[in-house]
Residue frames relative to the residue before (quaternion, step in Angstrom):
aa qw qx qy qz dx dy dz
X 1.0000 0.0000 0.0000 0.0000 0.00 0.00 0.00
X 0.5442 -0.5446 0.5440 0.3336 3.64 -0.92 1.09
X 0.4721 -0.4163 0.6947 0.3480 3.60 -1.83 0.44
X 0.6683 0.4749 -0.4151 0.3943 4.10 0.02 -0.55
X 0.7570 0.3737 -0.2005 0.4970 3.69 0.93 -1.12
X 0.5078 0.4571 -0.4170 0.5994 3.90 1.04 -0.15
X 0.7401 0.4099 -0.4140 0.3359 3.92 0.47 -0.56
X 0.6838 0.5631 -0.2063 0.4156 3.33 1.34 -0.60
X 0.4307 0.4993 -0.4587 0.5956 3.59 1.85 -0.49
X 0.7884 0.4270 -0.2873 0.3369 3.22 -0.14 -0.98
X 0.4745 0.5016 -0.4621 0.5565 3.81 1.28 0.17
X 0.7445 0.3236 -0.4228 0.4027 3.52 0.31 -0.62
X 0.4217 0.5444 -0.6134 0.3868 3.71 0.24 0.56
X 0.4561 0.7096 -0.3793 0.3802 3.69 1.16 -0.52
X 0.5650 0.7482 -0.2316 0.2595 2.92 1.20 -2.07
X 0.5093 0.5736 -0.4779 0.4279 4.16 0.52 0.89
X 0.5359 -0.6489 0.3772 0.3866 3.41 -1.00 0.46
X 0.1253 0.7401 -0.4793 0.4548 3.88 1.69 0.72
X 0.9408 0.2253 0.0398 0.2502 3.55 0.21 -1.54
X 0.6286 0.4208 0.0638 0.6510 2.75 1.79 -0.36
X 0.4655 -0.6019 0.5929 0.2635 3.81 -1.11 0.11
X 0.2269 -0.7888 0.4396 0.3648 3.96 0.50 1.09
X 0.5015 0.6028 -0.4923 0.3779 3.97 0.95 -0.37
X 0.7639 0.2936 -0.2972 0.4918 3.78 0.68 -0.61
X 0.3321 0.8175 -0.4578 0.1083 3.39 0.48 0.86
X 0.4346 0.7054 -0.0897 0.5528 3.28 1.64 -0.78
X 0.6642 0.4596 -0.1662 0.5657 3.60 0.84 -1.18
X 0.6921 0.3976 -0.2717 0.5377 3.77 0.71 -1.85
X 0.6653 0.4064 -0.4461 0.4394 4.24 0.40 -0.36
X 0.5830 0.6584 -0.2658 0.3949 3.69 1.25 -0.15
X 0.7700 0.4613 -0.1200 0.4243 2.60 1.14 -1.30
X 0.6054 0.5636 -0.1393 0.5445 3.41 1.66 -0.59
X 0.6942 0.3218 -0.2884 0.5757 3.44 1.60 0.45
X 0.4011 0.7147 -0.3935 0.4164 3.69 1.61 -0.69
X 0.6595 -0.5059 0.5208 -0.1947 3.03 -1.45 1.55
X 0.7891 0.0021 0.3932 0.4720 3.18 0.51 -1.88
X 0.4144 0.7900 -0.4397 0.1039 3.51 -0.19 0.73
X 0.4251 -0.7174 0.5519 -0.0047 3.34 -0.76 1.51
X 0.2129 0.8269 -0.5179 0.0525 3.75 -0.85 1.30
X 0.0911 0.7374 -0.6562 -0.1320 3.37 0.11 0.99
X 0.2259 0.7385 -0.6353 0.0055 3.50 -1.98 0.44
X 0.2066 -0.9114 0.3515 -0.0557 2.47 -1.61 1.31
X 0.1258 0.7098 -0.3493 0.5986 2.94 2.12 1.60
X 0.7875 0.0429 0.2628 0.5559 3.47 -0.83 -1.51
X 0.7042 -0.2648 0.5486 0.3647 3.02 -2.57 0.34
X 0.4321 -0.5097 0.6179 0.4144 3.90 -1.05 -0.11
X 0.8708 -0.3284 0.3204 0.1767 3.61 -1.30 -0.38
X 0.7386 0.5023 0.0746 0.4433 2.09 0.55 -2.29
X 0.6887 0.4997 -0.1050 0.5148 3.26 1.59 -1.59
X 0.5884 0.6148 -0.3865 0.3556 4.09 0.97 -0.49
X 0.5005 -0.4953 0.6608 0.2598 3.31 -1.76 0.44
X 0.6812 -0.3097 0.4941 0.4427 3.03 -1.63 0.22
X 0.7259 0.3943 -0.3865 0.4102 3.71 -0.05 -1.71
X 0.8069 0.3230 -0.4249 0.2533 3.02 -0.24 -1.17
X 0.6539 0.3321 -0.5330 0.4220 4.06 0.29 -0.84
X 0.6492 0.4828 -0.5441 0.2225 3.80 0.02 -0.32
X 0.6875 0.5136 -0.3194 0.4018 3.76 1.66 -0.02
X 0.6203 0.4785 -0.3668 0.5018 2.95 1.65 0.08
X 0.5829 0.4683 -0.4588 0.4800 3.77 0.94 -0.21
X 0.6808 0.5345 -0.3790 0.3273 3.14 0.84 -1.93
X 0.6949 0.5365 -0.1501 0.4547 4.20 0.86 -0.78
X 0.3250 0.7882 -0.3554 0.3831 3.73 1.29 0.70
X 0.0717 0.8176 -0.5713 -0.0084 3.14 0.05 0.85
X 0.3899 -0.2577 -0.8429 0.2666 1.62 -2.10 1.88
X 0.6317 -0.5347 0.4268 0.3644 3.31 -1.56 0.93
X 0.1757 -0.6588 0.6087 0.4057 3.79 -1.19 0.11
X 0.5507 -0.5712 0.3510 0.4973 3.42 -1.37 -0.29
X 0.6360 -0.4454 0.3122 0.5473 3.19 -1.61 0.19
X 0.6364 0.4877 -0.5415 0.2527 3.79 0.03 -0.80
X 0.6772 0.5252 -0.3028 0.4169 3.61 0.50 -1.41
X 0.6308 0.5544 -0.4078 0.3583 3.47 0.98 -0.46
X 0.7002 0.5304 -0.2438 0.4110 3.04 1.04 -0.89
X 0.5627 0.5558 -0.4041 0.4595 3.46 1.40 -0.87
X 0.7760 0.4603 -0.2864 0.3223 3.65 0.64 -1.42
X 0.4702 0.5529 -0.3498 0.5923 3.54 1.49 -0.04
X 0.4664 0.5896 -0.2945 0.5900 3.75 0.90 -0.64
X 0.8426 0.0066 -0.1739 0.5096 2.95 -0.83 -0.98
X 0.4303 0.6143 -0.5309 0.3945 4.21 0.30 0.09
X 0.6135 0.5019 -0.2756 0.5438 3.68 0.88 -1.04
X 0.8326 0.3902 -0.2374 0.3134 3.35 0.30 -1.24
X 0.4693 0.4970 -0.5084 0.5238 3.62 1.36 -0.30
X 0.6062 0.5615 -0.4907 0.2767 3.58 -0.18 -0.02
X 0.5138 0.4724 -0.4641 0.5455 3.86 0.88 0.01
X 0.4398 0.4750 -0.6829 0.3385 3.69 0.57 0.27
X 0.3368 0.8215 -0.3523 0.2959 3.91 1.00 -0.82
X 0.9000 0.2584 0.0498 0.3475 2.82 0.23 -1.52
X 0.7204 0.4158 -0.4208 0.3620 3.28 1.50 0.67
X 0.5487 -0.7561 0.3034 0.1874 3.48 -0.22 2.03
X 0.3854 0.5106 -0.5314 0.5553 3.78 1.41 0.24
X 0.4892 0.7181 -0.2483 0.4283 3.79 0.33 -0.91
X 0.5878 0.6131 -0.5278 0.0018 3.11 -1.34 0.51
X 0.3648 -0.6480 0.6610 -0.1003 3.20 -1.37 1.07
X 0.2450 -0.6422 0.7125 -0.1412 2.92 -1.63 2.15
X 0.1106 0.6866 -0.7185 -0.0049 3.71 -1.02 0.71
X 0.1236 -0.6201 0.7671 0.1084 3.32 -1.59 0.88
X 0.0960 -0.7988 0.5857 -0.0983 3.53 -0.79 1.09
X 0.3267 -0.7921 0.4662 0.2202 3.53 -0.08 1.54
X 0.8778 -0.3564 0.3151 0.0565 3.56 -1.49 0.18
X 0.6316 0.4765 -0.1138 0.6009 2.51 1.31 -1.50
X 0.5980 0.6697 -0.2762 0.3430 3.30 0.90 -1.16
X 0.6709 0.4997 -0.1237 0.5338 3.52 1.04 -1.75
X 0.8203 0.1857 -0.2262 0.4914 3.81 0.50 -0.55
X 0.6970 0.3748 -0.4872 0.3693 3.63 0.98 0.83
X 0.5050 -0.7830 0.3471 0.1066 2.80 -0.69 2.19
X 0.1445 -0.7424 0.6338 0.1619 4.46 0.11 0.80
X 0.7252 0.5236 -0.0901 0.4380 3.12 0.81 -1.63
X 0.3314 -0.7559 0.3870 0.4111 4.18 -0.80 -0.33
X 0.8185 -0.2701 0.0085 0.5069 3.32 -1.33 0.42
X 0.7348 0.5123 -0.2304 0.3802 3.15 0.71 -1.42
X 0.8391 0.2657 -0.2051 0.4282 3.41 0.54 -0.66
X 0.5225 0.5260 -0.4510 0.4969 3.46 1.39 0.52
X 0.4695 0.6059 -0.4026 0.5003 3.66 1.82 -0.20
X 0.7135 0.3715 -0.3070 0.5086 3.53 0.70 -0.91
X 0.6323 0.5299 -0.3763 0.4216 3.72 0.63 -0.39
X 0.6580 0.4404 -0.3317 0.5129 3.76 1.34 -0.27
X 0.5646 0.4783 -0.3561 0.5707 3.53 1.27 -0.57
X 0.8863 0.0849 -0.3297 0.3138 4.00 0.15 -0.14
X 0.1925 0.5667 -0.6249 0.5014 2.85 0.97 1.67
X 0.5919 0.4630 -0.4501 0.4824 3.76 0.25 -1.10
X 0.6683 0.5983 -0.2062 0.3911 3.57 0.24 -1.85
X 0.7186 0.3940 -0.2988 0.4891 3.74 0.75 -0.80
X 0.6573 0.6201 -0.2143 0.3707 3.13 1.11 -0.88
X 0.5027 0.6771 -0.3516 0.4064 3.47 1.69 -0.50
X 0.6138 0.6494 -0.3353 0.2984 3.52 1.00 -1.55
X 0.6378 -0.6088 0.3725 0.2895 3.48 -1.08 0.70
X 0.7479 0.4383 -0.0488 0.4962 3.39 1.32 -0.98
X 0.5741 0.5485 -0.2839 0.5375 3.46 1.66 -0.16
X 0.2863 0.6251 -0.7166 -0.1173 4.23 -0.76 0.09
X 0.1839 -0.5992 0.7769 0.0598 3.07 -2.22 0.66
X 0.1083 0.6893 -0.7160 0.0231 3.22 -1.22 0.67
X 0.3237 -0.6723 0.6404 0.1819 3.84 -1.66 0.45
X 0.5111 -0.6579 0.5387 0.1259 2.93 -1.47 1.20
X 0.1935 -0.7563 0.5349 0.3234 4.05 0.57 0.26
X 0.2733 -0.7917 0.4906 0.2406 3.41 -1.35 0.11
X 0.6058 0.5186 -0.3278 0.5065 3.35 -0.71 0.71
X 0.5659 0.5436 -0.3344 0.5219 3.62 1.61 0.66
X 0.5757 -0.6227 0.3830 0.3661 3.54 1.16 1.36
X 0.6339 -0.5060 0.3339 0.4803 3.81 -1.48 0.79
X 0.2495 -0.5480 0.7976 -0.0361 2.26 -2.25 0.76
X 0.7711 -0.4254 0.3066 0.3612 3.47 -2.05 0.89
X 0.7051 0.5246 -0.2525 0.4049 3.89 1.45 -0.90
X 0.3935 0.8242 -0.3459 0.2149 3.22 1.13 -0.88
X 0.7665 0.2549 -0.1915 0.5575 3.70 1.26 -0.52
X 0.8781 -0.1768 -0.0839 0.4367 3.55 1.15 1.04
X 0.5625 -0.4318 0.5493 0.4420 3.53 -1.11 -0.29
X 0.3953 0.5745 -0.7165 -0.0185 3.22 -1.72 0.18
X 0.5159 -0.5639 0.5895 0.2615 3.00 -1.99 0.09
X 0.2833 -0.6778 0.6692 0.1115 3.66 -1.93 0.16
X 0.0552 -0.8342 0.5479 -0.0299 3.37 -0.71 0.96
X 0.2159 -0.8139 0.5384 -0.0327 3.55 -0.79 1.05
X 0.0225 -0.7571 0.6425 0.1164 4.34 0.46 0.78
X 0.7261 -0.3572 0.4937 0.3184 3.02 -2.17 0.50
X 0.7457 0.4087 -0.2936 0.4367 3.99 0.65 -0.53
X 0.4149 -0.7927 0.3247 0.3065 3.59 1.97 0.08
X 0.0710 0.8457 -0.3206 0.4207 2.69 1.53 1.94
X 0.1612 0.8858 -0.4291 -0.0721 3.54 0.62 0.87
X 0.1457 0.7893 -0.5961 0.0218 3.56 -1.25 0.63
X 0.3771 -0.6216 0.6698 0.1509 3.81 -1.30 1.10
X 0.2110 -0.7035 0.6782 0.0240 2.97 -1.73 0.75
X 0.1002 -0.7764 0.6220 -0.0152 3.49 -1.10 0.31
X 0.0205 -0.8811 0.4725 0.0024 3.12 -0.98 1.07
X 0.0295 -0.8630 0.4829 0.1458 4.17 -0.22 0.68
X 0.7770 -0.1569 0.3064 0.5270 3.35 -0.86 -0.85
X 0.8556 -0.2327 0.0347 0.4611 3.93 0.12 -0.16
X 0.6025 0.3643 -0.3587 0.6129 3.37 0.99 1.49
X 0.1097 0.7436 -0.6535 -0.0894 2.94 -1.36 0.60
X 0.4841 -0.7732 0.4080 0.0350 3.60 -1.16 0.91
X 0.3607 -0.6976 0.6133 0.0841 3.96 -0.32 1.03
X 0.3958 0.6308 -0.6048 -0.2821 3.52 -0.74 -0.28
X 0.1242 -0.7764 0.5683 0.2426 3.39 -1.05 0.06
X 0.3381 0.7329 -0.4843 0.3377 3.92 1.43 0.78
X 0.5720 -0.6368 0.3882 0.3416 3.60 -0.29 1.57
X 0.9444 0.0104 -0.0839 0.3179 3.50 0.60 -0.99
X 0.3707 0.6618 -0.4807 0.4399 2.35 1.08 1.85
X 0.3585 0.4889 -0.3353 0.7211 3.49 2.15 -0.49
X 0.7676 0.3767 -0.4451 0.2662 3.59 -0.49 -0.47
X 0.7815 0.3679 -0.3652 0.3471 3.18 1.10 -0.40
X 0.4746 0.6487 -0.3410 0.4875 3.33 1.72 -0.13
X 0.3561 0.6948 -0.2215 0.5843 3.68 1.68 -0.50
X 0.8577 0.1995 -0.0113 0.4737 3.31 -0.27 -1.57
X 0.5742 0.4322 -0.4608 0.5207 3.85 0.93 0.47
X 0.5994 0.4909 -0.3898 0.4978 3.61 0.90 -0.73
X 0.5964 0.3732 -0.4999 0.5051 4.06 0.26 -0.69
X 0.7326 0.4245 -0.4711 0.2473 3.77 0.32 -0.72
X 0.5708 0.5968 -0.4170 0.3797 3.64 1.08 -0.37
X 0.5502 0.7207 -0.3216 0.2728 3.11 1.27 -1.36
X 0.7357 0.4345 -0.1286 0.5034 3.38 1.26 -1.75
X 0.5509 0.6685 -0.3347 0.3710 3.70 1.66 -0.36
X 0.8238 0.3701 -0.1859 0.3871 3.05 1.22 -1.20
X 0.6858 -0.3529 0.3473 0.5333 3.60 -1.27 0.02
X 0.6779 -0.5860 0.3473 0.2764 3.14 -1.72 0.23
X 0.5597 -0.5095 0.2747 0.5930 3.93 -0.34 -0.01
X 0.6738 0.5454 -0.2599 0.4254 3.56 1.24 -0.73
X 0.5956 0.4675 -0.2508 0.6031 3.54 0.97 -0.84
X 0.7924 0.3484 -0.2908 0.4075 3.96 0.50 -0.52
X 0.4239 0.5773 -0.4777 0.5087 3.67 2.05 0.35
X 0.6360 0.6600 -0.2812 0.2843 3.45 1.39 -1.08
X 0.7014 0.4223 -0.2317 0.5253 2.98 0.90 -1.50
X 0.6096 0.5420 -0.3938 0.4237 3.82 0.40 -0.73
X 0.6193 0.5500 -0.2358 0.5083 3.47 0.83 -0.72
X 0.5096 0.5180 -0.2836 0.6257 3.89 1.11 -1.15
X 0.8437 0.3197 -0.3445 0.2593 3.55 0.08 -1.05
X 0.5493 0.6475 -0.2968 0.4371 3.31 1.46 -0.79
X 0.7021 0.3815 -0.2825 0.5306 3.69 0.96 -0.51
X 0.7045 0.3902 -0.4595 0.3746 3.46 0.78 0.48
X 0.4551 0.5839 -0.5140 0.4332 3.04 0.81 0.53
């Protein structure tokens, strides 16, 4: 068994509503078999993509407050989905808007290191990132985040997440159009190279 797949069984012991938002459960049992995943967003760092610091300021900063334990678990197991990463059968496209990359949650310093291991994630053979620039009139995202999912049986399904729901579909033509908005971002945004650049530009101005 791979160190990546022994880290990721062992994430799903996580798998309780302790660690996790219990609405996005479904999705996290998806996501831990997916093939293929596709994230464009235009809110927060993805997941997959955070530092320690930053998700521990975004959980640790929930309001209503959570507690400290659960914080720690959901930072826990937030860390630990990330060895999906690392298995090179795998792969995973994120288009991450602008706005996202120059609003600082986190401080200078550690939103510097959060732009540098984006770049750094972005290197991996099995990983592409590109940014969506802002200021380039609407686009297919413009009315949210969502995710794409690809299974080993070539199972497709989009997710969506708000404030206190989160949504599976698995209606052919409803993935297809969630599907077909993501290729359009794909072709919206900068290239994987140009979007190491600019991320890189931004990290040195700080």
């Amino acid at each position: 068994m791979c160190r990546a797949h022994g880290l990721l069984r062992a994430a799903e012991e996580f798998l309780d509503p302790e660690k996790f938002a219990l609405y996005s459960l479904e999705y996290m049992q998806y996501e831990a078999d997916a093939i293929a995943l596709g994230f464009y967003q235009a809110l927060l760092i993805p997941g997959l993509l955070q530092t320690e610091r930053y998700a521990r300021e975004l959980i640790g900063d929930r309001w209503p407050p959570l507690d400290e334990e659960t914080v720690e678990q959901r930072v826990a197991f937030r860390m630990a989905r990330q060895a999906l990463l690392d298995m090179e059968s795998r792969t995973f496209s994120f288009v991450i808007h602008e706005n996202v990359l120059r609003d600082a949650v986190i401080d200078k310093e550690d939103h510097r290191e959060q732009l540098r291991h984006l770049v750094a994630v972005g290197e991996r053979r099995n990983v592409l990132l590109q940014v969506l620039l802002k200021g380039g009139g609407p686009h297919p995202g413009i009315q949210g985040p969502f995710v794409t999912l690809e299974t080993e049986e070539h199972g497709r399904f989009a997710y969506e997440e708000g404030q206190m729901m989160g949504v599976l579909y698995s209606e052919p033509d409803k993935v297809s159009i969630v599907f077909q908005r993501y290729a359009r971002l794909l072709q919206q945004a900068l290239s994987a190279e140009e979007s190491a650049r600019f991320i890189k530009g931004l990290a040195e101005e700080l």
